[in-house]
C-alpha positions in Angstrom: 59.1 226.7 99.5 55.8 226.0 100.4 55.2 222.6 98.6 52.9 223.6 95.8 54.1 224.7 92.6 50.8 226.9 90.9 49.9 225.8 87.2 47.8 228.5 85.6 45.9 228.9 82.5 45.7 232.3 80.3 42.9 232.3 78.1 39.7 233.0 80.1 41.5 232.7 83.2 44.0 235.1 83.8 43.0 237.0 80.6 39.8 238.4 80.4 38.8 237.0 76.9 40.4 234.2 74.8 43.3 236.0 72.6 42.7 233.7 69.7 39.5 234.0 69.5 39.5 237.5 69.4 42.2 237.6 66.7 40.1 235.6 64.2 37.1 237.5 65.3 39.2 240.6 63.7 41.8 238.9 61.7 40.5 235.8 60.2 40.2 234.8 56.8 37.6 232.4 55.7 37.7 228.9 56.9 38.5 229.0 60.5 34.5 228.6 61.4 35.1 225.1 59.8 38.4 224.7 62.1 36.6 225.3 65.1 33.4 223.3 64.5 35.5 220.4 63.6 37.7 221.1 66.4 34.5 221.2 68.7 32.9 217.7 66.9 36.6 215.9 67.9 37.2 215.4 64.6 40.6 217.1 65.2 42.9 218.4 68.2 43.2 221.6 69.4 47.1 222.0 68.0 45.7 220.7 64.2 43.1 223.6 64.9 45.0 226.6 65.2 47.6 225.8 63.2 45.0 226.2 60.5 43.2 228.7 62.0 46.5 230.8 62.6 47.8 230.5 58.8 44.4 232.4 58.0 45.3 235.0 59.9 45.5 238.1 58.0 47.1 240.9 60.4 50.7 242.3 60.2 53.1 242.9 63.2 51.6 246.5 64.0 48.2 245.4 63.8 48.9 242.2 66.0 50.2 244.7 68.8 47.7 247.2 68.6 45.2 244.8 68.9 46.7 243.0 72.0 47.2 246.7 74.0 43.6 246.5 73.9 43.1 243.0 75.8 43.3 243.1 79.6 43.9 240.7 82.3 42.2 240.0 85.6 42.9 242.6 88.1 44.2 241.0 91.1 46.1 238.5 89.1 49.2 240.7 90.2 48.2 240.4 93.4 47.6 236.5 93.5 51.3 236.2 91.9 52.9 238.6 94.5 52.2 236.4 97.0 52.6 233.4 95.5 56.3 234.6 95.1 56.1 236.2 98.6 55.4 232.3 100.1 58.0 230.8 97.7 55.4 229.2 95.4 56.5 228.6 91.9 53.9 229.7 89.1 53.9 228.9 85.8 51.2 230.3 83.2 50.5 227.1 81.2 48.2 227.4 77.9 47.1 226.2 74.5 47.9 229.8 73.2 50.0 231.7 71.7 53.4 232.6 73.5 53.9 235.7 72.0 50.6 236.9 72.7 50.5 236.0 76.1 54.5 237.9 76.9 53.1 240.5 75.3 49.9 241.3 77.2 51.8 240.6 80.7 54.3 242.9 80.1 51.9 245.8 80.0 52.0 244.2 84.0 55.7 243.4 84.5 55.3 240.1 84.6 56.4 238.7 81.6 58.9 237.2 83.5 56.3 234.8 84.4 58.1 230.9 83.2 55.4 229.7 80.0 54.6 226.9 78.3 52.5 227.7 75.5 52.5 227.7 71.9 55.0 229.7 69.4 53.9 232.0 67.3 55.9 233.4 64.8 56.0 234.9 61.0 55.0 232.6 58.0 56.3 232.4 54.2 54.3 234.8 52.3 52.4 234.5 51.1 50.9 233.6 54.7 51.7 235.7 57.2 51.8 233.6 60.6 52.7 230.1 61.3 52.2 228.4 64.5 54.3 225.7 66.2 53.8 223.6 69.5 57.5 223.2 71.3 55.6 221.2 74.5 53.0 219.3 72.3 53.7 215.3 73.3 53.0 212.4 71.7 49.8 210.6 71.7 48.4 214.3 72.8 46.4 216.5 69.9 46.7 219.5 72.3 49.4 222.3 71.3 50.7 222.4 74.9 50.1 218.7 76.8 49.1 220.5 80.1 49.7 216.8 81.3 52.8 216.6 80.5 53.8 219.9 82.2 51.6 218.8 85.4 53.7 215.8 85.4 57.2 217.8 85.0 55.8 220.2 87.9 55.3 217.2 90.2 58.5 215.4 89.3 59.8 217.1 92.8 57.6 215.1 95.1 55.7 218.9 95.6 51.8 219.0 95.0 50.8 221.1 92.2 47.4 223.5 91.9 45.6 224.4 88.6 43.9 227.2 88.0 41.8 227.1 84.4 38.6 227.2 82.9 37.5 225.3 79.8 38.5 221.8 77.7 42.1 222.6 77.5 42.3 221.8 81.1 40.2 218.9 82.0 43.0 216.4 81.1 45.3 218.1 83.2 42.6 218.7 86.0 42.7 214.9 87.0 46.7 214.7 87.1 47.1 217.7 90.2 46.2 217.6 93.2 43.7 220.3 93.8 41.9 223.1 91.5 40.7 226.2 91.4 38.2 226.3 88.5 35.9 228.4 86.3 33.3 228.4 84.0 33.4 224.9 82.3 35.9 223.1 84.3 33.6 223.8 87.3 30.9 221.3 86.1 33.8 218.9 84.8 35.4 218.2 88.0 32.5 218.4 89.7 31.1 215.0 87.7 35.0 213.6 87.4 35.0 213.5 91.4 38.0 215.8 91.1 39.0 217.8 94.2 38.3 221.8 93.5 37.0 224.7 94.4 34.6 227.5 92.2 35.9 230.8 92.2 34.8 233.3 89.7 38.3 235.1 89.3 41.5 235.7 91.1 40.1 238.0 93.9 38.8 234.8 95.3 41.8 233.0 94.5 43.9 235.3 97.1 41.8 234.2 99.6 41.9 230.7 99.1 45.6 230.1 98.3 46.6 230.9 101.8 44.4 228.3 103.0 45.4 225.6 100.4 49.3 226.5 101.5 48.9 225.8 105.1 46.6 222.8 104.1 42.8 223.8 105.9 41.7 223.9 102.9 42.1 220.3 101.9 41.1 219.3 105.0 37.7 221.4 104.6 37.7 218.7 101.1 38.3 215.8 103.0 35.3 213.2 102.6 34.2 212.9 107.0 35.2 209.7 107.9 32.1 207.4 108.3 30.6 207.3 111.9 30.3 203.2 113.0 26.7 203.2 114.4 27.5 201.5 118.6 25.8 198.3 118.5 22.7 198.0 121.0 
């Protein structure tokens, strides 16, 4: 055990685009626009968003997988969890998607094995099709999956825990670890929160920083210098 446990996001992190997005893109009925612009105003949570915005979808179980054998994943993220396991560093993909999605694009991969918190997708009542439920929502949290919650369960241990993400559904959770590797969005966000992190633009640079983050040079390349008492004349 190396003392880090690895909390990742999916959506625009490990995969290459955001899975709901895409379904609704080919699948949506009418009315998830208005979802998402409310959901983008704040007028509602991310969980009261795609619960509607999943009943509208209009796609049945072969279309569903057809269209997720055709949405791929970053690259080297086998790599990057190859070693994490090889230095005995737990990882746990942690998103505000779909579970079933997610299983089923990482085990084109093998590594659907991979522990997830995320939300459930399953089928609806006719006469619509797909219903969604949030099994690590928490209370007080309009998120599907409280990413702070799991941050906190991760770090129950006394071990230090590392996100990787890239957009609002981490910035919560961003100031609860200890140290991030972030993209696209969450790169300005910790950036004005004071939050310890470092850019990368995908998980080929992730390889080469996790090594450093494990045997801790990396933090100490974060460190603020300690001030430098000017010697009195």
């Amino acid at each position: 055990m190396t003392g880090w446990t690895i909390l990742c996001d999916f959506d625009g992190t490990i995969s290459v685009e955001d899975v709901i997005d895409s379904l609704l893109d080919r699948f949506g009925r009418p009315g998830w626009e208005t979802l998402e612009q409310d959901w983008r105003a704040g007028r509602i949570g991310s969980r009261e968003c795609m619960t509607g915005q999943v009943s509208l979808l209009d796609m049945n179980q072969a279309e569903l997988d057809k269209h997720l054998s055709s949405l791929w994943i970053d690259h080297h993220f086998p790599d990057f969890v190859k070693m994490a396991r090889a230095t005995g560093t737990p990882i746990q993909v942690v998103s505000d998607g779909l579970d079933y999605a997610i299983r089923k694009i990482l085990g084109r991969y093998g590594l659907d094995d991979l522990p997830l918190a995320a939300n459930h997708l399953a089928p609806a009542t006719p006469p619509q099709k797909w219903q969604l439920t949030s099994p690590f929502q928490a209370e007080g949290c309009r998120s599907g999956t409280c990413k702070c919650a799991v941050a906190a369960q991760a770090s129950k241990g006394g071990t230090k825990t590392l996100l990787i993400g890239d957009g609002a559904s981490d910035f919560c959770a961003a100031d609860r670890v200890d140290f991030v590797f972030a993209k696209h969005r969450l790169i300005e966000h910790c950036r004005a929160a004071g939050i310890p992190y470092v850019p990368i633009t995908g998980f080929e640079d992730a390889l080469e920083l996790l090594p450093r983050l494990l045997d801790g040079s990396l933090l100490a390349e974060q460190a603020p210098a300690s001030p430098v008492l000017a010697m009195a004349s």
